[in-house]
C-alpha positions in Angstrom: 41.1 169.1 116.9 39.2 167.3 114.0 41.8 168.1 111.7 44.5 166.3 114.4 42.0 163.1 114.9 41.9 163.3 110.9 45.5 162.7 110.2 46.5 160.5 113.1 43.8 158.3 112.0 45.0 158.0 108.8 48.8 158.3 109.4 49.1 155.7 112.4 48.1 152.6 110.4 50.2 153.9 107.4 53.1 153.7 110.1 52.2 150.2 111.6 51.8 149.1 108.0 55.5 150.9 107.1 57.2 149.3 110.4 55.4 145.6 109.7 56.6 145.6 106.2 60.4 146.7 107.3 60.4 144.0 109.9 59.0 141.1 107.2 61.0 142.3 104.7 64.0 142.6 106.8 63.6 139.1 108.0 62.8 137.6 104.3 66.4 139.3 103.0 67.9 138.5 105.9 66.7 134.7 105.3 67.8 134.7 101.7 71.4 135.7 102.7 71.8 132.5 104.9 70.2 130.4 102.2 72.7 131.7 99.7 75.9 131.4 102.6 74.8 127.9 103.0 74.4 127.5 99.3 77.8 128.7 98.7 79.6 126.7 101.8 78.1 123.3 100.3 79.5 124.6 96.7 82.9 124.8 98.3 82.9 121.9 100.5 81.6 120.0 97.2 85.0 121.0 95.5 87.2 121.2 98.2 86.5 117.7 100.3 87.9 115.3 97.8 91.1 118.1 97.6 91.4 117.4 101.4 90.9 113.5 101.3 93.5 113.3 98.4 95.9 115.3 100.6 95.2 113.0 103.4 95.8 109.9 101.1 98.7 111.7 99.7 100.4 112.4 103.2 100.0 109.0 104.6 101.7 107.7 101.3 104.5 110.2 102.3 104.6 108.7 105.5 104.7 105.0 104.7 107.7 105.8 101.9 109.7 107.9 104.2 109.0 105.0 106.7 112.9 103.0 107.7 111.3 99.8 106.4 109.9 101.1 103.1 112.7 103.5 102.2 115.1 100.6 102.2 113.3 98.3 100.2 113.2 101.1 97.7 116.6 102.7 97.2 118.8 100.1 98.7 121.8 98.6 96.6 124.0 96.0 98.1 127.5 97.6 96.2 126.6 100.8 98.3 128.7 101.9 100.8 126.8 103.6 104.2 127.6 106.5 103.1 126.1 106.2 99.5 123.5 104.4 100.9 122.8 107.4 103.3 122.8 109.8 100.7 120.2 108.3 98.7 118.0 107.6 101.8 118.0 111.4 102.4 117.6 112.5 99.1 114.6 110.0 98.4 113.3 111.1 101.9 113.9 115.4 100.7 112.2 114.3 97.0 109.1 112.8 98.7 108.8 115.9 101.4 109.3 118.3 98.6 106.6 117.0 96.5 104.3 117.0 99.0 104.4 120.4 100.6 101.4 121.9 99.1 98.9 119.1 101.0 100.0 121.2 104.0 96.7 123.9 102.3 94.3 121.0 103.1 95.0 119.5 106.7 94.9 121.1 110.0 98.2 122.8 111.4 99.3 120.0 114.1 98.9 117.4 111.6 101.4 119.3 109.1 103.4 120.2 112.2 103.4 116.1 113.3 104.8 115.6 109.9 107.1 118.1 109.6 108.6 116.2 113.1 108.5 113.0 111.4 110.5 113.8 108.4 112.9 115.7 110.9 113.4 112.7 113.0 113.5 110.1 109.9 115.9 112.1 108.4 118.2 112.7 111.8 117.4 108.6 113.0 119.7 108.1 109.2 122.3 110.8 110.1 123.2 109.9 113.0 122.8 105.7 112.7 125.4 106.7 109.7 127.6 108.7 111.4 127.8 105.5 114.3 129.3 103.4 111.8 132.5 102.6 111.1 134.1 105.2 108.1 133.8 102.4 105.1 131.3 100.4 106.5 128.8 98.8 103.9 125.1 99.5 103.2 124.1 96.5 105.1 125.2 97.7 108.3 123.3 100.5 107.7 120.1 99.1 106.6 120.4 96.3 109.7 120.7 99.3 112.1 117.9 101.4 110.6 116.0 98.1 110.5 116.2 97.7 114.1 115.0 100.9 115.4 112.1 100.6 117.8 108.9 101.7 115.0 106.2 102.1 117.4 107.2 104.9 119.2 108.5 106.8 116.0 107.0 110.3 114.8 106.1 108.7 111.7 103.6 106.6 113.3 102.5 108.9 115.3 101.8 111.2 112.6 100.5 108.6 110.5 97.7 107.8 113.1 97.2 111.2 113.7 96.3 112.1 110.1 94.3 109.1 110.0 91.9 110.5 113.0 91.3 113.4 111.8 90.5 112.1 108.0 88.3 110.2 110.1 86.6 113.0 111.6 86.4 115.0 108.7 84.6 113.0 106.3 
């Protein structure tokens, strides 16, 4: 029985010493790992917030150049016919869209999915104003029409004040 009460009385607080030191050290690594996670999360956001604000700036730009109003002022010639007139209009409107497909990494999936409607709807809105006109008619009558359609209620806006929202948000 001595020998029993000998090495219980030596083992049991070499076991509550063992579990204390497992829990404490468990807790300390445990605390270093979420220092380093947050660490690294601040690293990224440090490199990768002024990516997303510049694809933000970037996509509004896309959005105010692909605009009826802005588009015009940029490619219209008054020798055009509508139908050259229309074909530069898209092709402006496919160059801007194509360089900016790779901002669709930094925004959320509605807003690229807004824009994506936009650019549909900009390019159909020229399509089909062009195929209402007269076969011949000039540039002008083109531009007036496109000129005329209601801009508030366009995709383009709406996407536009989308994006700006959730920049907003964001940062």
């Amino acid at each position: 029985m001595g020998d029993i009460y000998y090495i219980l009385r030596y083992t049991i607080p070499s076991v509550v010493v063992f579990i204390t030191a497992w829990f404490l050290l468990k807790e300390f690594f445990q605390q270093e790992n979420r220092r380093r996670h947050a660490d690294l999360m601040s690293d990224r956001m440090r490199i990768s917030m002024p990516l997303r604000l510049q694809a933000y700036e970037r996509l509004v730009l896309f959005l105010e150049r692909i605009s009826p109003n802005n588009l015009i002022m940029r490619v219209y010639r008054p020798e055009w016919t509508a139908g050259e007139l229309q074909k530069q209009l898209i092709k402006s409107i496919r160059d801007e869209y194509t360089h900016n497909l790779s901002q669709q990494l930094y925004i959320s999936p509605r807003a690229w999915e807004l824009i994506n409607q936009a650019y549909e709807e900009t390019m159909g809105q020229i399509n089909s104003l062009a195929s209402s006109l007269e076969e011949g008619a000039s540039g002008t009558e083109l531009s007036q029409k496109l000129l005329e359609t209601d801009l508030e209620k366009s995709a383009t806006k709406t996407a536009m004040d989308f994006l700006k929202n959730e920049a907003r948000k964001s940062f």
